[in-house]
C-alpha positions in Angstrom: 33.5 -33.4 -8.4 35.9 -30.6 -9.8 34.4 -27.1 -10.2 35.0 -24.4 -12.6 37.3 -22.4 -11.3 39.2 -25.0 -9.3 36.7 -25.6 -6.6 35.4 -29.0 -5.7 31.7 -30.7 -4.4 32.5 -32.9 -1.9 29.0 -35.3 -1.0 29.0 -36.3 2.2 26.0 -38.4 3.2 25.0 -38.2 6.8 27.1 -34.7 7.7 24.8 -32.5 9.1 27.1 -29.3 9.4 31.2 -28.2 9.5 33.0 -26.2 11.8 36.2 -23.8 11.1 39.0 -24.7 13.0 42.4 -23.3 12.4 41.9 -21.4 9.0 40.5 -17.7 9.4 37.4 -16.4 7.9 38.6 -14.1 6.0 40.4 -16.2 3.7 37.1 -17.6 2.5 36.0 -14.0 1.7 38.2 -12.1 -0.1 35.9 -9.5 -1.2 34.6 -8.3 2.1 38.4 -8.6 3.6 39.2 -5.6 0.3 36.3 -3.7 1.6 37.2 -3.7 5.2 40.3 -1.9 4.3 38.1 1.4 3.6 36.2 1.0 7.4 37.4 3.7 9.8 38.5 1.3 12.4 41.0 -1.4 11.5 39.2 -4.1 14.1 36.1 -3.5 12.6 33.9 -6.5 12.9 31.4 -5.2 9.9 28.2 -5.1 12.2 27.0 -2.1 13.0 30.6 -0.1 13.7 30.2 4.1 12.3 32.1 4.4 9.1 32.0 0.5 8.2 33.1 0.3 4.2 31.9 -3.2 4.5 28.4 -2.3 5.6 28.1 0.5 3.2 28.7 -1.9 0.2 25.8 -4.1 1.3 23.2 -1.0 1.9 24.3 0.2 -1.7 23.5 -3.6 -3.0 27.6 -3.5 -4.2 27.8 -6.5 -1.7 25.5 -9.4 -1.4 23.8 -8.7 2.5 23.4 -12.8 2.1 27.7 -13.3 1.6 28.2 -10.6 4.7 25.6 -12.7 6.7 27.6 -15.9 5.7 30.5 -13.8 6.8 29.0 -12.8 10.3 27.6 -16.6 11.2 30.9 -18.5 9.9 32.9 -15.6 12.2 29.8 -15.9 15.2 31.2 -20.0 14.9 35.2 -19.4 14.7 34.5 -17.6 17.9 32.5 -19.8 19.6 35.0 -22.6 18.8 37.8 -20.7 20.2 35.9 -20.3 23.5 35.1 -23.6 23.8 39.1 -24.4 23.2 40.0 -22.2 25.5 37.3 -23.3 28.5 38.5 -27.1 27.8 42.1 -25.8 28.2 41.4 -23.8 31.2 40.2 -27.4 32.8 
């Protein structure tokens, strides 16, 4: 089904859950990616580093806390996937 906006429902009966692969998070979030120019570090992973732009947007309700904890869980499984990569490559 075609969205608004140009997105688009896909069903998938029987999928449980999807994994990031190749493409990086940030993409997907555009609006946290503008903030996280502001931070005071430029590897700033938006958790709990001083000066994060990121997480002051979120305590002053300018950025849903629900998006940045989409943020932090799809990132927390991009890692984990390139880990297990890596220990299957290291085999």
């Amino acid at each position: 089904m075609l969205l608004p906006g140009g997105g688009v429902l896909i069903d998938t009966p029987g999928m449980r859950e999807f994994h990031l692969w190749d493409a990086e998070v940030s993409e997907g979030f555009p609006d946290i990616e503008a903030l996280g120019v502001d931070c005071r570090f430029r590897d700033c992973h938006h958790h709990q580093e001083p000066d994060c732009a990121v997480q002051a947007a979120a305590r002053a309700g300018t950025l849903d806390p629900a998006r940045l904890a989409a943020f932090h869980k799809l990132q927390d499984e991009q890692d984990q996937a390139a880990r297990t990569r890596r220990e299957k490559g290291s085999r």
